[in-house]
Structures are given as structure tokens and as C-alpha cells.
N, C-alpha and C positions, 0 to 999 in steps of 0.2 A: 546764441549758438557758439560763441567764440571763446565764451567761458566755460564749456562743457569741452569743446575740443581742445582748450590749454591744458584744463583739468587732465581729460584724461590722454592728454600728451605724460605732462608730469607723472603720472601714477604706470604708464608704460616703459617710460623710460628711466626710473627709479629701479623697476625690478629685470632691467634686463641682461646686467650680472648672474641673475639667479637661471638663468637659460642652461647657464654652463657646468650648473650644479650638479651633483648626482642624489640618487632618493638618500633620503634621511629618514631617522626615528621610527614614525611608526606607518612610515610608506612601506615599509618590508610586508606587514602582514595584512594590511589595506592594498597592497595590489601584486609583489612581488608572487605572496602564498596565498593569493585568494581565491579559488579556483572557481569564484564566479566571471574574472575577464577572461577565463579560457574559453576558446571556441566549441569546442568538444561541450562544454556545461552547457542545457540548455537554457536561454537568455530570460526565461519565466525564473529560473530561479532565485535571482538577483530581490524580485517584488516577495518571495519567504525569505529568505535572510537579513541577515545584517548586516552591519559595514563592513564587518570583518568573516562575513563568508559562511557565518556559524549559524544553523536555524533560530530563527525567530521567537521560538516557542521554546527553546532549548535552555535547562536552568541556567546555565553557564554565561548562554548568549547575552551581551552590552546592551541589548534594545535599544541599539542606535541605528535606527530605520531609514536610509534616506537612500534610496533604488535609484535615483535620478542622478545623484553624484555616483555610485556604484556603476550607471550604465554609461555616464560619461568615461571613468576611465573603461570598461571594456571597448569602448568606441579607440580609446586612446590605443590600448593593444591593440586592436583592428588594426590598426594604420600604422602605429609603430613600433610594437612590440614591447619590450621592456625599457626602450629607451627612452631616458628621462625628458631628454629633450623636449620630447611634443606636448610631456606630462606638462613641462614649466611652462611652458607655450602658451595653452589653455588656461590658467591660474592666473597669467600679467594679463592676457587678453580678460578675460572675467573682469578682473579688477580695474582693469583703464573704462570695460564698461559700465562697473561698478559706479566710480565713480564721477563718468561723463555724466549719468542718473540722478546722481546724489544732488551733481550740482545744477540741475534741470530740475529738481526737487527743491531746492534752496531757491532759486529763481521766484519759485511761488510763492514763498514765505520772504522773501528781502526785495524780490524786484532785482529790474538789470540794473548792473554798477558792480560797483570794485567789492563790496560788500559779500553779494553773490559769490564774485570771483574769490575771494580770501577762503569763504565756505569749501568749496572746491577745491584750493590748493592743499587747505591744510587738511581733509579729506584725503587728497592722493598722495601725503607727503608723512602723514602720520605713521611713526616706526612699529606702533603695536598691531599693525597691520602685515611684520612680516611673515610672521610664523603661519598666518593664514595664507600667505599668499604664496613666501617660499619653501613651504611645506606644502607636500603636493596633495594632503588628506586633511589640510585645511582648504583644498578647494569647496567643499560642504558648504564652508561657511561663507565664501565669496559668490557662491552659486544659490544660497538663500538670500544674501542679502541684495543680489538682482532682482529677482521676484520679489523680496520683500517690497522695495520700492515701486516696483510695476505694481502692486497691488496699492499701495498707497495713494500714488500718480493717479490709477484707474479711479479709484473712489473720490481724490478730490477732484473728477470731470465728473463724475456721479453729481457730487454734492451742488456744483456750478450748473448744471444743466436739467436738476431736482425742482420738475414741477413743471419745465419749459420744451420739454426735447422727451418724444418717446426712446430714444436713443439713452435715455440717463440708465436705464435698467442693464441697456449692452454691459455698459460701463460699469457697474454693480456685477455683470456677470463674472466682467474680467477682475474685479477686484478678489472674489471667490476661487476662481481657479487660480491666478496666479498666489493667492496665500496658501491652495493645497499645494500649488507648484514648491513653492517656499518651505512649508514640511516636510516635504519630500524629497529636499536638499538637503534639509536640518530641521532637527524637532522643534527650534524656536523660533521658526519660521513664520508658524502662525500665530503668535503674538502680533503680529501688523494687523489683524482685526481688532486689536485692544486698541492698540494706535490710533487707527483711523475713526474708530468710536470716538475717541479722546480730539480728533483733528475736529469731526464735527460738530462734538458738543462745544469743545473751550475756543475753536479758532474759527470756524464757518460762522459757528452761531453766534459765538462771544458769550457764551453765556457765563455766569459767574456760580459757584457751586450752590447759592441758593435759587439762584433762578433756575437750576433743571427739570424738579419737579414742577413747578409752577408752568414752565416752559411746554416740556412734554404734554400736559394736562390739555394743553390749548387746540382747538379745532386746525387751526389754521399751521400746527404744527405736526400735524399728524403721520406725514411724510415724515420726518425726523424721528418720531418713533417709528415707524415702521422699518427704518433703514438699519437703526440701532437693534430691532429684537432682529433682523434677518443676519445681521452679524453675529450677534448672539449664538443665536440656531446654526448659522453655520462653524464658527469658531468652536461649539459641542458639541455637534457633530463630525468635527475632524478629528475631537481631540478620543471622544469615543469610537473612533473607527482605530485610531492608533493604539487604544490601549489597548481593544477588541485582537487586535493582528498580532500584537508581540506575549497575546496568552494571558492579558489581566492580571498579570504581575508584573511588579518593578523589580529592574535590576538585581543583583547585586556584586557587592566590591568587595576588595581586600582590602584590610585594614592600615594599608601602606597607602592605598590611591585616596583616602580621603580620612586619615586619623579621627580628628575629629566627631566624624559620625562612627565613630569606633568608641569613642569617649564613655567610659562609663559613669562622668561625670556629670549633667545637667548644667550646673552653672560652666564650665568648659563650653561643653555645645555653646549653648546659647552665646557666649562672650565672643567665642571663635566666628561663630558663623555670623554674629553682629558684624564683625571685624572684620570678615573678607570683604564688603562690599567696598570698606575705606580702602582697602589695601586695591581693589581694582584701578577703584578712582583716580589712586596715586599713580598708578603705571599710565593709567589714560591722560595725567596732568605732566607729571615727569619721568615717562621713559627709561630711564638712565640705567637701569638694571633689569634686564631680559635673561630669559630661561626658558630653555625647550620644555621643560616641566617643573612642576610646582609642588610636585606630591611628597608622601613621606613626610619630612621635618622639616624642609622649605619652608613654611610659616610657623614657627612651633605653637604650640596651641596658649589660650589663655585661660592659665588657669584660676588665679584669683580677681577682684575688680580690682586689688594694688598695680595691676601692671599697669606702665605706664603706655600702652598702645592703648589703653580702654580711652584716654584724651581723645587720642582719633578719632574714634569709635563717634564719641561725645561730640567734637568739633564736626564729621562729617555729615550727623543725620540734623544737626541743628542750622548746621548750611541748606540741606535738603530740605528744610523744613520752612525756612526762609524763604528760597527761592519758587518754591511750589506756595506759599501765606503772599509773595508777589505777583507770583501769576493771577493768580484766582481773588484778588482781592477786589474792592470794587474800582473801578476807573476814577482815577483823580482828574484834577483842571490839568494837567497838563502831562503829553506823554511824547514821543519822540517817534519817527519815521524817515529813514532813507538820509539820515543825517540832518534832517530840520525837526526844530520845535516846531509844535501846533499846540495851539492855547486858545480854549474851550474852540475847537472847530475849526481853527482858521491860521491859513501858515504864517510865521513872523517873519519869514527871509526868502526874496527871489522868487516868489511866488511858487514855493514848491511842496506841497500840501503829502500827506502819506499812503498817497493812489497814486499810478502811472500817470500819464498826463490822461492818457483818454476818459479815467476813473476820476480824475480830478474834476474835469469839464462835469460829467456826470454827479458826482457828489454833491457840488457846487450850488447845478440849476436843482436838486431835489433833494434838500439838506432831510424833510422826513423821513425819508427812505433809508438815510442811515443811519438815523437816531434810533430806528427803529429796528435796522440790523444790530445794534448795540443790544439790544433787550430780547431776541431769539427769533425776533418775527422780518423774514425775509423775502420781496418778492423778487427771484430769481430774474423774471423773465420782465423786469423793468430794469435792471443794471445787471453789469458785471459784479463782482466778490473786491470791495479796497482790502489791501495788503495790511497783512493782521499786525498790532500792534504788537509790541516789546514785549507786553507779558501775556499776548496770546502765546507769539514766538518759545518765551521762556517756557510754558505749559507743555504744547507739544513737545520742545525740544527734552524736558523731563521725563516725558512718556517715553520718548525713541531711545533715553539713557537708560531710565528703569527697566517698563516693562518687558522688552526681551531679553533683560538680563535676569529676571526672574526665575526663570527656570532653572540657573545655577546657583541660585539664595542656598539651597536645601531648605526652602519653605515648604514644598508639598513633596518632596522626596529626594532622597541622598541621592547625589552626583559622584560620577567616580575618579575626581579631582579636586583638588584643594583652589588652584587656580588655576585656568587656562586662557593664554593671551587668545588663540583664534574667538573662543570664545566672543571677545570685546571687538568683536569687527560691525557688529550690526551697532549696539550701544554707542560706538564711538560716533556713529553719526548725530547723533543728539548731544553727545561732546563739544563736536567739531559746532554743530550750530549753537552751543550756547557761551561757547568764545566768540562765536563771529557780534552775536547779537550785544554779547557783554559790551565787548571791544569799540560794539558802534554807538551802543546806549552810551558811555563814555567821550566818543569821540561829539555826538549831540551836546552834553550837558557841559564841558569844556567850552569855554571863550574864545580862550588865546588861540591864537593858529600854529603858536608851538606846542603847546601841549597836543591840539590837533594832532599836529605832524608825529609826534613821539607816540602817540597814542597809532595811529595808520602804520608806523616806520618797525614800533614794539612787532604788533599784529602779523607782519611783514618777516621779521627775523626770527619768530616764533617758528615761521612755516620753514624758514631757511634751516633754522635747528634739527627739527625734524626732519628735513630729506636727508642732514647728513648721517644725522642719528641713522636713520633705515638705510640708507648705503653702507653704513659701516656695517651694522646690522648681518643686512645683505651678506656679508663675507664670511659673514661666522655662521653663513646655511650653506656653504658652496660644497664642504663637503660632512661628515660625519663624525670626523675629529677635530676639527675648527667649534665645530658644532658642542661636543660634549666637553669640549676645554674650557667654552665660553663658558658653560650653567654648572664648573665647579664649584663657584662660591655659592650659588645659590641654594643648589640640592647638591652635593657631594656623593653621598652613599649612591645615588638614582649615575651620574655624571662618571663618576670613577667606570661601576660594573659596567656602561654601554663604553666607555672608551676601553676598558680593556678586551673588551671584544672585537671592536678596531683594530687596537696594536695585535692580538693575534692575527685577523684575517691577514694582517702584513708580516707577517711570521716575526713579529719582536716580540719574543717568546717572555723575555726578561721584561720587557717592559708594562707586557700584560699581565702576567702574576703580582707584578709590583702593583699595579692598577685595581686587580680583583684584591688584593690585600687592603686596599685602602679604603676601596667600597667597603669591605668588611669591618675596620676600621670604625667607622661611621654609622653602620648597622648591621650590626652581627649575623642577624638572624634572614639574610635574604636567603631565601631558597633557589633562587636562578643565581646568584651570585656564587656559594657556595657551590651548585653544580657546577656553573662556566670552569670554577678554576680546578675541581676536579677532573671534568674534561680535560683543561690544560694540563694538568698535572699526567695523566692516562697516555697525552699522545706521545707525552719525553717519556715513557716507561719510570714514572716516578708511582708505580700502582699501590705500594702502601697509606701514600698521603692522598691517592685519589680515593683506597675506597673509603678513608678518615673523612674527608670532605663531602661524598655522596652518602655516607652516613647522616653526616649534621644536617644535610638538604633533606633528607627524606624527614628526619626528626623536624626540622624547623615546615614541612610541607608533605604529612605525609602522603599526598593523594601524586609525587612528581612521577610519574613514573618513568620518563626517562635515566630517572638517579636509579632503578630498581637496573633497569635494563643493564647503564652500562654495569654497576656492582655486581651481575651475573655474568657478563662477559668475561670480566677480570677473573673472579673466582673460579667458571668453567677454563681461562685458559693456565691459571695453577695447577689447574688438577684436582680441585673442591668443589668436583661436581654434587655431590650433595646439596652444600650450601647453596650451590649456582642453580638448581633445580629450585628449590625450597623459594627463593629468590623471584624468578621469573614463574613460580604459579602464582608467590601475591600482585606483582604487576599486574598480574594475568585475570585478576579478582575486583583490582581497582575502578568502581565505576567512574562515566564521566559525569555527573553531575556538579553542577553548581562550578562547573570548571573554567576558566576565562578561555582557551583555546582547546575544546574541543577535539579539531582535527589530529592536535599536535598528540595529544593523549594518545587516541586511536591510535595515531602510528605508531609511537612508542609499542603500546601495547600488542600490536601486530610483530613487530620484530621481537620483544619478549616471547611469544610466542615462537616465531620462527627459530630465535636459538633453543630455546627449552626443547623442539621438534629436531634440532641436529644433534642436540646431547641426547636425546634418545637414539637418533640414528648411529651416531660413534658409538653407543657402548649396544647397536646390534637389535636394540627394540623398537624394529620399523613399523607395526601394529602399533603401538604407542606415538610414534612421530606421526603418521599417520593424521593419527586423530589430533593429534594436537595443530598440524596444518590446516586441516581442514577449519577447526576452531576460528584460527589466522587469517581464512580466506572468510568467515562468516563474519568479523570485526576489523575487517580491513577499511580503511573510509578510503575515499574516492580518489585520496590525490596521492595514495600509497603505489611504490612502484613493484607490480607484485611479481616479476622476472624472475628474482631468486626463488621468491616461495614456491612460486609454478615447477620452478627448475627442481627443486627437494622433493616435493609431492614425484615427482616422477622418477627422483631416484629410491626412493622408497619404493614404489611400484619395483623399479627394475629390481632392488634385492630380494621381494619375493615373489622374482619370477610375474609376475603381471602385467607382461610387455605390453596387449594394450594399451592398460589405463598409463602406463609409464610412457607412451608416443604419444600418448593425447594431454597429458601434464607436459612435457616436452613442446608441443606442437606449441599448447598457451602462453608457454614461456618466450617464444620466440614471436609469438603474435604481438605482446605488450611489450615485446624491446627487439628489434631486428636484430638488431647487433650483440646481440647478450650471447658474451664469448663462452662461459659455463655452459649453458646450452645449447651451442653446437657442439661442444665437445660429449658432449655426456648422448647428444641424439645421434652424435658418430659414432660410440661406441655402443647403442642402441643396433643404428641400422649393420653395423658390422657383425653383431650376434645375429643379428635376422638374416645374413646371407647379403645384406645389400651391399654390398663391398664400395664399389664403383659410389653410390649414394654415400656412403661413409666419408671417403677420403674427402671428396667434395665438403663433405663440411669441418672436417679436420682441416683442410685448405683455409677455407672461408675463415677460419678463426686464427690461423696465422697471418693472415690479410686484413684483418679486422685491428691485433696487436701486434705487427712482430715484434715488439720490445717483449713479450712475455712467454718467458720460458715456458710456464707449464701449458702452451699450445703445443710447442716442439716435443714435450715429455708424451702429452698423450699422441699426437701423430706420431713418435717413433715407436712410442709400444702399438699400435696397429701396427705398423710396419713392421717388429718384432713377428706378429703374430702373423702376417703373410710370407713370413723368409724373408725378406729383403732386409738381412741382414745389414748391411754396408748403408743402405741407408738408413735404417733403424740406427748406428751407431752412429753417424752423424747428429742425425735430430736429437739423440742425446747427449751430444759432448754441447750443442748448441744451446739445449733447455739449459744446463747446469753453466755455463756461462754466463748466461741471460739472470738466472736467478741462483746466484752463487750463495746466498743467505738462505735461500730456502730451502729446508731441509729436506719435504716430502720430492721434491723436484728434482735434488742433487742426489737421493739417495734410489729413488725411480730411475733416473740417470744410470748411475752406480751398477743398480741390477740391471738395467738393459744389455751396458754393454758387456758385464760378465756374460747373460745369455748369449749376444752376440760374439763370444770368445776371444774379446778383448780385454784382456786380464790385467794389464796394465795400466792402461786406461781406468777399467772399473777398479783398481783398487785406489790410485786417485784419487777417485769421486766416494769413496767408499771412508776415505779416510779425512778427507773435507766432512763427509756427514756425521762419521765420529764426533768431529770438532766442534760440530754446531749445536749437536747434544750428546756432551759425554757422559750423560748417567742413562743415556737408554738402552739397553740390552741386545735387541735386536740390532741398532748400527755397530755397536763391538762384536759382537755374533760376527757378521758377514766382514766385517774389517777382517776379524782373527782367519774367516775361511777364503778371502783370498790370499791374504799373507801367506795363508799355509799351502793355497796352488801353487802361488808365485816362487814358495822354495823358501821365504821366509820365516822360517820357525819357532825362532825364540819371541820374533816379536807378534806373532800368531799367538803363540801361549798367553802372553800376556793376557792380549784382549780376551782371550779366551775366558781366563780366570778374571779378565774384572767383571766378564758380562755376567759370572756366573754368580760374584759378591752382588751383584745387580738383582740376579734371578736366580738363585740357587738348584731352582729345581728343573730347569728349563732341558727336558731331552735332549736334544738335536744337539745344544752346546757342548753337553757333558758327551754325549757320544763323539763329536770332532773331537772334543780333548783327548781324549784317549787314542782316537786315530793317529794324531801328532806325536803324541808321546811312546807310540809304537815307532813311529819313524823315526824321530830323536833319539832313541833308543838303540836302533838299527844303524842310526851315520854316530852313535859314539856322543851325542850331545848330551849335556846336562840339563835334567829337567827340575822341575818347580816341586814332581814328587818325589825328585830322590834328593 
């Protein structure tokens, strides 16, 4: 017990830096926007979706099914919201239990001793274990690989109590549920049934690859088979229930998450995908270069057998081939246990044979019994199981390396990554034990007691390496720039575009253009990359280079439709409404199929909608907006905020006259946002047309108590007050809106006209002459500038405006009629006009 609790001392307090971290990578859309840890979502939904929140069945959707990690973080929001905090809480704890397991599971295979103990350290100390652990959406894989082991532990008390204990079936049961437990954290979860197959065949049994049939065949091994086809049956049954639930199709990816199966090469594929396993191995032997991802060109592919990584390739499966031709070979005269020779039977030093002591005693008086466990035939319920030999150890320990890392071979179907560390958290247990077992098998067959020493002292500083490697680790996940700084040498293009999206959210404008430049750089052709810096570029009003850049995105991706959206925004607010129309119907057309996020599409596409519905409203075609809203509210997805939309639908209503439906699109609007300032303004001047006066001002109130920093609360509470007579205060509220929002034009020029109504001439020319400024080619503000100038006695510079409004608008009655009024008075005090 004292090596399970150092253990997972160690592995707790390794990651407790990472407490202090904030979410990273790909925490944002695994729980930030997953609107399955909302409360409102009902919690069924979680067991049809994915990781990431997307139906199951959906072509788009990852088919990464694991409800059990999904309901652990909504547990997490239950209790602490968005804070990371409890997130990382949950991940260290996991994994100190992870690894208390591990080393209670070595136990069984080495026996108590320092052996044991090395297993266990270098388990919680191992660095490619951060990203599982300080990435909070690699908790999946710290949360399968507890139940992995719980299923493993349960079957080998199966296997020990197989024939002797009606209880051994309990135990078979838990081996079952905990392996769908394990799926259900992570798809490669239920590989522990291949495992455990593997524990009983080469390590309970000892059998040797030719004795299996021979084995199985036998009466008295019948149990053995039977345990084996019930694993079976169930290990195909889960895995037909999974593929049954995500729609009996596999995935699929973009050609960036895993090139390689993008290859239209053959010999490619095949070289590349040889080559990832060496390349994993390497990170599982030396660490030394870690990356939040892999994809893209991170490994570039191999294209011919000249490369010189195909040696790897060569040297890694010829090791494998080795160490699996030693496992399974026949038992020689002599093999090693617990740090003693044993030669044929019988220990050479100190009396310490390769059973615990009590299995010793037993072995001893009843040498048949395990000459005869050696050859497949075992009676249970006369001894206990001696501690498996070297190259049972090596066997298993190959199975716990290989086959749960199978599932990311791309042997039965493309993965949508090149490499991924969390990945190697289960794998690395079979690592971790085939260094202990190496290390011991050596430290045996060694004499000297210093070679001894250097062999235990290696072993020892190995583990020391690695906790420092994972604390240093640790630092470069604390936050999300530490983070993307670290994995620039490794993926660049992938590294650059998430840091420049960092240095924006910190407003280093310059340094995130630089950033997104570089990404691109690297690889030209990314479609969110290209967007990001169009975006950036949009919010400095740099809109020529944005809509250059939302261009190349939709070219390089045309299904983005976010690049549609803003390209229509820009264009509607030129004045190319055409194009802006034209624009936001094809957004408007784009389905979401085969799309990696789903939701984000929808919303896009919802707000396409929503402006295309206001550029009909501006230019007057509320029958038209109309129906394009309603479209908006039929493809709205669930996590869209629909306040504005609600708010339009109802001023649509009120411009023709259909004040019902326009109080009950109002009413909506205010139901899905209390606070939604736009609507109380627009339902106060609602209830103010219907006579409700007293109900009006209340929410003109309410909306200046909601912002007073914003003007246009004060602009429309002063024109109601315009329209009750209360003058005096109506020209207050307007000197206040145009204060408040001195850039904004509809506001300052609203302003403007108030207080001329309010017969403050002065004042509204002011405001009248600020709004000229803010757009001197519109007509209308030179218009009303020229006709206060000309109350106020100012005539010459009345004329002006007069005649520029009119090079503006040539035709415009009302202008050409004041001009002439002026120019009668001009005329009359002796002035010089512009006609004579």
C-alpha cells in the first residue's frame, strides 16, 4: 500500500501548478461552447452527442462518444461554473488515482519491492502524460484509463478465483462494465478486453503461442475458453453498439488533421503510417520535444523508401519483433524473478525463489502443480497464481503498449490527427512496465554489485528526469501563450494562427497580424487563419484588406460562412447593398453538412440572415425582412442569442402597422435577454403609440439604468418627451445623448433635430454642424445645417451648405425651395449671392 500511496503522492503533486492554469486549446469548444454542460440542455442529451456537443449522427460530427467524460464536466459547471479551477482539480485527482492503480496493478506482475515501486514512480512522473492531464479535454483519457485498469484488476481476481469461488463470475461481471465504463470515457477504452484475453492466455496460463490451441482443445481447460469467447462476445458487442449510435459511419477529416490519409500516394500512406508508431515510441522513450498538436506538417510525410526515417521505421518493428519472438518463446533453463536467478526450479541466493514467500512454501511442497501451470493446466483452488516470469511480464507489458494504441494506427480507419500525446497515456503503462522489468532483468543477470547499483541508481534518475521534464512541461500549459509559443517549432502554421488569436484577445493588435502573417507564412492556404486576420484587419477599419482576406478564406473553404457574413457586413455598410444582398443569400444556401462545428455554421448563418432582414428593412421592404427573419428563427441552433432577431421581427411588425404581432416579437425579445437595451426602447415607443404613456417612459427609464453611458437611450427618451411637450426636458436628454455618443451620427443628428423642435436654435445648430462633420457627403445633414444657419441669421454660410447639399442631390425639393427663400432675403439686406 505504501507504494501506491508514494505513487500517487508523486503524480499529485507534479501537476499541482497546473491548478492555477486557465483553459487551453481545445477546452474552449469541449466545454466553454458546449451547450451540453448548460443547465437549461436537458442532461439526456449529452448520451446523442459528441465530445464536442455536435449530434452523433450528424455528417460533420468527430464520433468521439464518450458521455461519461462529457457528464463529468457538466458536474464540473454544476459546482463551478466556468472556472478552471475545479476543471484542473478533477484531472490531478484522476490521475494520482490513476496511477495509485497502475501501481496496485504492477504489484501483481513484480510483487512488493522497490521494483514495484520504480513501476509507479516512473508512471506518475512520466511528461507525456501532461497534455492529458493539463489539458482539461484530455481528462477522457485519464478517466478511461482508470477503468481500463479496474477492468483489468477485476479479471485478473476472475482468472485467480476461476473454478474455486462462485464469486469469480462477480468479478467477470465487473471486468465488463468497467471496460464499457472505459468506452464511454474514450473509444479505446475497450481494448482492455484484448488485454486481458492476452493476460490470460500468455501470463495466468503461460502459454506459449503453440500451445494455445492445443491448450483450449483440452477438457480441463474449458473454463479458459469460455472466458476468452465471453470477452469476445462482449468486446463485439460494444464495439457494435458504438458504431450502431454514431450512424455506421466513420468520421471524417480535413486534410490538414491528418495529411497523410489525404495522400493520394499509396507508398506515402503506407511509409507514413509505418512511421507514426516509431515516432510515438520516441516521445514515450525521450520526451524532449512536446506539442500541443501534431497535425498539418508537424511530421511531414514519407515519401520515398530513400528517406532516411524509414531506418526507424526498420529498427523499431525489428525491436518489436524481438521483444514479442522473447516473450512467447519456449522457457529456457534459466529465467530470473524479483532480482534472483532460478535455475531449472530452484533459487541460487538467500533462499528467495520467484513467488512471495507464502507461494514459495507452496511451490516448494507441490513442484507438480506448477510444472503443470507452465503447460496451461491449473488447479486454482490448490494454490495461489507465482508471479509471472520476465517474458510473461514482457508479453503483457507489449499488449498494454500496442493494443490500445491501435486504434490510432489508421489500420481500420483514419484518425483525425497525425499524433496525439493524450493519446499515449494508456500505452505508456506498458512503457512504464517494460523499463521496470528491462531494468530488473539486467539488474538479475549483472554480478558486480556495482553494476547493480548503477543499473537501480540509472532506473532511479530516469524517473528524476522525467518529473522534471513534466514540471517544466507543466508551465508551458499554465496559460495559452506559454502554450502556443512552446509547439512553434514543431507545427508553426497550427502555433502562429492560435497565438495570434491570444495577442488579439490582449488588444496587441500588431503583434497579432504579425502572428496571423506567419501562420500564413507556413501555410497559405488556412481558411480560419485567413479569416482570423480579416476579422483583425475589419475591426482597425482596414476593410479593403479584410474583404481581400475573406475572399481567399472562402476560396480556400468555400462552405465558411462566417467569411460570407462579415463580406456582407462591409459591403452593406459601403453602400453596396447589392453585393451585400447577393452575399448573405449564398451564406444563406450553405448547407451544414460534413462540417467539423455545426453549431458555429448555424449561427453564422442565422445572423446572414438577420442582416440580409435589416437591409431589407433600410431600404423599406418589411414584407421581405419579414420573411427573411422568420427563415432566421426556423435555422437558429440553440445556443444562438436570438434578442436582436426577436427585436427586428417586431419592428418590422410596427412599420406595418401590426402592433400586435410587433408587442409579442417585442415581448420575446425581452423574455431571451432582460436587459436587451434595443428593446425597451423600441416596446416604449410601442406602448407610447398605444396611449400607454406612464408604461412607456418606465421602460425608456429602464434602459437608461440598464446603460447610462449610452447615448441613444437619452436620444429616444428625449424624443418621447419631445412628443409629450416637455420641452425643457426633451432638450436636455438631447444635449446628453450627443455628448454621450459624440461619433455617432444618427444620435448627434436626432439630437440636432430635437432641440431645433424644442426651439433651441443654438444649440441645434451645434449639433447640426458636428453631424455635417461626421458625414460630409450626406445631403440631408447639409440640408438642415444650411436651414438652421439661415434661422439663426447666417446666410452666406447657409447658402453654402445649401448648394453643396444640392451637388449631393440635385433634385431634392425642400433644398432647392430654402435656397431660393435665402436668396430672396440676401437679396433684400443687399447681400451677394452665389446667383448673381
Amino acid at each position: 500500500m505504501l507504494a501506491e500511496l508514494v505513487s500517487s503522492a508523486l503524480g499529485l503533486a507534479l501537476y499541482l501548478n497546473t491548478l492555477s492554469a486557465d483553459f487551453c486549446y481545445d477546452d474552449s469548444r469541449a466545454i466553454k461552447t458546449n451547450q451540453d454542460l448548460l443547465p437549461e440542455t436537458p442532461w439526456t442529451h449529452i448520451f446523442y452527442n459528441d465530445f464536442w456537443g455536435t449530434l452523433l449522427t450528424h455528417s460533420g460530427s468527430h464520433k468521439s462518444y464518450r458521455p461519461l467524460c462529457t457528464l463529468s464536466f457538466r458536474l464540473n459547471h454544476a459546482v463551478g461554473g466556468l472556472d478552471p479551477w475545479s476543471y484542473h482539480l478533477v484531472n490531478v485527482l484522476l490521475h494520482a488515482a490513476v496511477t495509485g492503480v497502475f501501481t496496485s496493478f504492477s504489484k501483481t506482475l513484480l510483487g512488493d519491492g522497490c521494483w514495484t515501486f520504480m513501476a509507479g514512480l516512473l508512471f506518475a512522473s512520466h511528461p507525456i502524460h501532461t497534455e492529458a492531464v493539463a489539458g482539461i479535454v484530455g481528462r477522457a483519457d485519464v478517466g478511461a484509463s482508470l477503468f481500463f485498469l479496474l477492468s483489468l484488476l477485476c479479471y485478473i481476481k476472475h482468472c485467480s478465483t476461476r473454478g474455486s469461488s462462485a464469486r469469480t463470475w462477480g468479478w467477470f461481471l465487473g471486468t465488463g462494465l468497467c471496460a464499457g465504463c472505459s468506452m464511454l470515457w474514450k473509444e479505446q477504452g475497450v481494448t482492455v478486453l484484448a488485454v486481458s484475453a492476452v493476460y490470460d492466455v500468455f501470463v495466468f496460463h503461460r502459454l506459449k503461442v503453440k500451445q494455445i490451441l492445443p491448450a483450449i482443445c483440452k477438457r480441463k481447460n474449458l473454463s479458459l475458453f469460455l472466458s476468452i469467447s465471453l470477452l469476445t462476445f462482449w468486446g463485439t458487442s460494444l464495439l457494435g453498439a458504438r458504431l450502431y449510435w454514431m450512424g455506421n459511419k466513420p468520421p471524417s477529416f480535413s486534410n490538414s488533421d491528418n495529411p497523410a490519409a489525404d495522400s493520394d500516394s499509396l507508398l506515402a500512406r503506407t511509409l507514413t503510417f509505418f512511421y507514426l508508431p516509431t515516432k510515438n515510441l520516441w516521445l514515450l522513450l525521450c520526451p524532449d520535444t512536446l506539442s500541443f498538436d501534431w497535425s498539418m506538417d508537424a511530421v511531414p510525410l514519407l515519401r520515398t523508401v530513400c528517406d532516411w526515417r524509414n531506418l526507424h521505421t526498420v529498427a523499431f518493428y525489428t525491436g518489436l519483433l524481438l521483444l514479442a519472438y522473447y516473450g512467447l518463446k519456449s522457457p529456457g533453463v534459466e529465467r530470473e524473478c524479483n532480482g534472483k536467478v532460478v535455475t531449472n526450479g530452484k533459487q541460487n541466493a538467500n533462499g528467495h525463489s520467484c513467488h512471495s514467500d507464502g507461494e514459495y512454501r507452496n511451490s516448494e511442497s507441490k513442484p507438480s502443480l506448477a510444472a503443470k501451470a507452465e503447460n496451461g493446466i491449473k488447479n486454482n483452488a490448490a494454490q495461489r497464481s507465482p508471479l509471472p516470469s520476465t517474458e510473461n511480464i514482457v508479453v503483457l507489458s507489449l499488449s498494454l503498449l500496442i493494443i490500445p494504441f491501435v486504434p490510432a494506427t489508421n489500420l481500420f480507419f483514419y484518425v483525425g490527427f497525425v499524433i496525439a500525446e493524450r493519446v499515449l497515456y494508456i500505452p505508456s503503462m506498458g512503457f512504464c512496465l517494460l523499463v521496470t522489468v528491462g531494468a530488473r532483468a539486467l539488474y538479475v543477470k549483472v554480478q558486480k554489485r556495482f553494476l547493480k547499483s548503477l543499473i537501480f541508481y540509472a532506473t532511479a534518475t530516469l524517473i528524476v528526469f522525467y518529473g522534471l521534464k513534466t514540471a517544466i512541461r507543466n508551465g508551458d500549459w499554465q496559460n495559452e501563450e506559454m502554450l502556443y509559443r512552446s509547439g512553434i517549432k514543431v507545427n508553426p502554421a497550427k502555433a502562429w494562427g492560435n497565438l495570434g488569436n491570444v495577442l488579439k484577445s490582449q488588444s496587441k493588435i500588431s503583434e497579432a497580424e504579425s502572428a496571423y502573417r506567419n501562420a500564413l507564412y507556413y501555410r497559405s492556404n488556412m481558411a480560419d487563419m485567413l479569416y482570423n486576420l480579416g476579422l483583425l484587419l475589419q475591426e482597425n477599419s482596414r476593410f479593403a484588406e479584410a474583404l481581400h482576406y475573406y475572399k481567399l478564406a472562402i476560396g480556400s473553404r468555400p462552405t465558411l460562412a462566417s467569411a460570407y457574413l462579415n463580406t456582407g457586413i462591409i459591403l452593406m455598410n459601403q453602400g453596396k447593398t447589392e453585393e451585400a444582398r447577393r452575399t448573405f443569400l449564398k451564406c444563406s444556401e450553405i448547407p451544414d453538412e460534413n462540417l467539423k462545428d455545426p453549431h458555429a455554421h448555424k449561427s453564422s448563418v442565422t445572423s446572414c440572415l438577420y442582416n440580409l432582414g435589416k437591409l431589407y428593412h433600410e431600404q423599406g421592404h418589411y414584407e421581405d425582412a419579414l420573411s427573411v427573419y422568420k427563415e432566421a428563427i426556423q435555422k437558429m441552433p440553440r445556443q444562438f442569442a436570438p434578442q436582436s432577431l426577436y427585436n427586428m421581427m417586431g419592428e418590422a411588425y410596427m412599420r406595418l402597422s401590426k402592433l400586435p404581432e410587433a408587442e409579442h416579437w417585442y415581448m420575446e425579445s425581452l423574455r431571451s435577454k432582460t436587459d436587451h437595451i434595443p428593446a425597451h426602447l423600441t416596446y416604449g415607443k410601442l406602448l407610447a403609440l398605444t396611449g400607454r404613456k406612464s408604461e412607456a417612459e418606465k421602460f425608456f427609464l429602464k434602459a437608461i439604468e440598464l446603460d447610462p453611458t449610452k447615448g441613444n437611450c437619452y436620444m429616444h427618451y428625449g424624443q418621447f418627451l419631445l412628443e409629450e411637450a416637455r420641452l425643457i426636458e426633451a432638450a436636455e436628454m438631447a444635449k446628453k445623448a450627443a455628448e454621450l455618443d459624440s461619433t455617432e451620427f444618427d444620435v448627434v443628428f436626432s439630437a440636432a433635430h430635437m432641440l431645433r423642435q424644442a426651439s433651441l436654435n443654438e444649440a441645434a445648430e451645434k449639433y447640426y454642424d458636428l453631424a455635417a462633420r461626421l458625414r460630409p457627403n450626406y445631403p440631408a445633414a447639409l440640408m438642415n445645417l444650411g436651414a438652421i444657419l439661415h434661422l439663426n441669421g447666417r446666410l452666406q454660410k447657409a447658402e453654402a451648405n445649401y448648394l453643396r447639399a444640392l451637388q449631393l442631390k440635385p433634385d431634392d425639393v425642400i433644398t432647392q425651395s430654402n435656397l431660393r427663400k435665402l436668396w430672396n432675403i440676401m437679396e433684400k439686406q443687399g447681400l451677394k449671392t452665389s446667383k448673381t
